[in-house]
Structures are given as structure tokens and as C-alpha cells.
N, C-alpha and C positions, 0 to 999 in steps of 0.2 A: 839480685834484682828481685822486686816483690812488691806486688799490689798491696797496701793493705788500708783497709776500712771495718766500718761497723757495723749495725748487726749484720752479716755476712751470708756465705754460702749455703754454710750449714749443710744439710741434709737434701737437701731441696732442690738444688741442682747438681751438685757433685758428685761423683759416685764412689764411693768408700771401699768396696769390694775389687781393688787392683792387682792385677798380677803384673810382679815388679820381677826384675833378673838383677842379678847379683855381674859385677864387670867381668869376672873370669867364665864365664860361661860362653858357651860358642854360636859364631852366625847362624848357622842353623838349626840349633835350637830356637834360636828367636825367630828365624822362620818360620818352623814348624808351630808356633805357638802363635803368629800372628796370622799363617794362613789359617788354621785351623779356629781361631776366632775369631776373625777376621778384626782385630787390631792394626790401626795406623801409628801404633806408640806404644813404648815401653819405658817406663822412667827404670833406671837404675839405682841399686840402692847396695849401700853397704851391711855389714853385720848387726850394725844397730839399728837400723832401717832409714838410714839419712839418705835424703837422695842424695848422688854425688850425678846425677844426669840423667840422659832421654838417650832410646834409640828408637828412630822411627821407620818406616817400610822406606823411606829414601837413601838412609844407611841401609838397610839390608841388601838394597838393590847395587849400592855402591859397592861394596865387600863382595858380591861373588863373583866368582871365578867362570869369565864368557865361555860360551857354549863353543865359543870361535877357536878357543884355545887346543881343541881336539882330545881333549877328556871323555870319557866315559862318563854315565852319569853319578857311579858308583867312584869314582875317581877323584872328581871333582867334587862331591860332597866329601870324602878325605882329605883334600887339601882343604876345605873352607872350616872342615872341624877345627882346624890351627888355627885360624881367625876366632878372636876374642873377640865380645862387645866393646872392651875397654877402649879399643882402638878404632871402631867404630862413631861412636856414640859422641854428644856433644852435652859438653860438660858446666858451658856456661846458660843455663837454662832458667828463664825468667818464671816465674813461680807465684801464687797465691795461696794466702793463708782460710780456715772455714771461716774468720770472721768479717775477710773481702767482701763487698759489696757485690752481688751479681751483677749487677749494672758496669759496674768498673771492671769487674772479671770479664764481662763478654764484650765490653769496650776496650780493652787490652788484645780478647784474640782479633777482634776488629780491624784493629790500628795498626797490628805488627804482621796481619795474616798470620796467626799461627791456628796451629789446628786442635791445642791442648795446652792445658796447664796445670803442672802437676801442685795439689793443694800439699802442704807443709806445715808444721809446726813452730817453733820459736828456735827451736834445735834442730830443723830442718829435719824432722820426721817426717816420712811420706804418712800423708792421713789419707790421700784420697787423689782424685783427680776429674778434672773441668772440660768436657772439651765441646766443640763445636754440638756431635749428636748430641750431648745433653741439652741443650737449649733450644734447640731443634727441636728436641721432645716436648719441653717447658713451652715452646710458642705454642704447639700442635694441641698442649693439654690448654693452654690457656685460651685458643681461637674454638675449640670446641665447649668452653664451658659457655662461651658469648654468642654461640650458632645454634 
């Protein structure tokens, strides 16, 4: 699934500088890297960099192991190291390319409520990624060049 239009994203709203996880990698790792910068997403990508998916803080929350269970906290981070992203992660992920229209890119997270979208190439290379705060900032830049 994939927005696509012309002249596009580009640079302009997208942010090009993502940290992507690879599927064998573990829940908390993707914790520790989303609390620490404070990420709501993580697209997943393969050895070639193709995305093959998204893990977001609502997977992460799904994947661990309740406090109810009577684990230690050193315990319970042991058994969640055995939890993969693979098995987390949601692999049917609607996508935009940089030469999407940002209009049609933020009328997509709009319409589906989503809160990102990871940007792609034609080979479904991760180039980048869309998401809400980015346009947030784009409004904030554009309401202060008018104020």
C-alpha cells in the first residue's frame, strides 16, 4: 500500500536520519531505544534495508511480560529478551514514497489515524520517515513566518 505523487516530500518534511531494527532483534532493546528517545515507531528493515514493517510503543506494551506475573525485575527483562520484534511488529504497513505529495502524505495520517509513515523507495528501501511531529513542526515553522 503506498501514497504516491509528485513533486513530493523530499526533504522538507520527512526526516531522513532513522533508526530502523533489524526483526531478530529483542523487545527490549526496542524499549530501551524508544524510551531513551523517546520514539513512538520503529519501522523494521531487512539486510538490504527494505522495510519488511513497523514496531510501535503499542507492540512494546503488548510483548511484555506483567508485573502481575510475580517476576523480579531482572527476570522478567530475561524472559522478554526471548521475545523478537518479528513477532511483535506489524508487517502490512502503508508507506509513502519522497516524491508523495505532503498534502496527500498528511491527508493519509489524517484519514487512517496513523501516527507515521515510513518513506520508501521503488524497492521498498527505507529512505526516511513522515510522521505526525514532523508537521507539527512544518505548521509551527509556517504559523510563525505569518505572525
Amino acid at each position: 500500500r503506498s501514497v504516491v505523487s509528485s513533486p513530493g516530500l523530499g526533504h522538507h518534511i520527512m526526516s531522513t536520519d532513522v533508526v530502523a531494527f533489524f526483526e531478530e532483534q529483542s523487545l527490549p532493546l526496542a524499549e530501551d531505544v524508544m524510551r531513551i528517545h523517546k520514539f513512538r515507531h520503529l519501522p523494521v528493515i531487512d539486510t538490504e534495508r527494505r522495510l519488511v514493517g513497523l514496531i510501535t510503543q503499542r507492540d512494546i506494551l503488548r510483548g511484555q511480560i506483567s508485573v502481575l506475573v510475580g517476576l523480579s525485575p531482572d527476570e522478567r527483562r530475561a524472559r522478554q529478551e526471548e521475545v523478537r520484534i518479528s513477532t511483535l511488529m506489524t508487517r502490512d504497513v502503508w508507506t509513502v514514497t519522497p516524491e508523495t505529495l505532503a498534502s496527500h502524505a498528511g491527508r493519509t495520517l489524517l484519514d487512517h489515524k496513523y501516527s507515521c509513515l515510513p518513506v520508501v523507495d521503488a524497492d521498498r528501501v527505507l529512505r526516511g520517515i513522515v510522521t505526525e511531529r514532523d508537521f507539527l513542526r512544518f505548521a509551527v515553522k509556517a504559523l510563525e513566518a505569518h505572525d
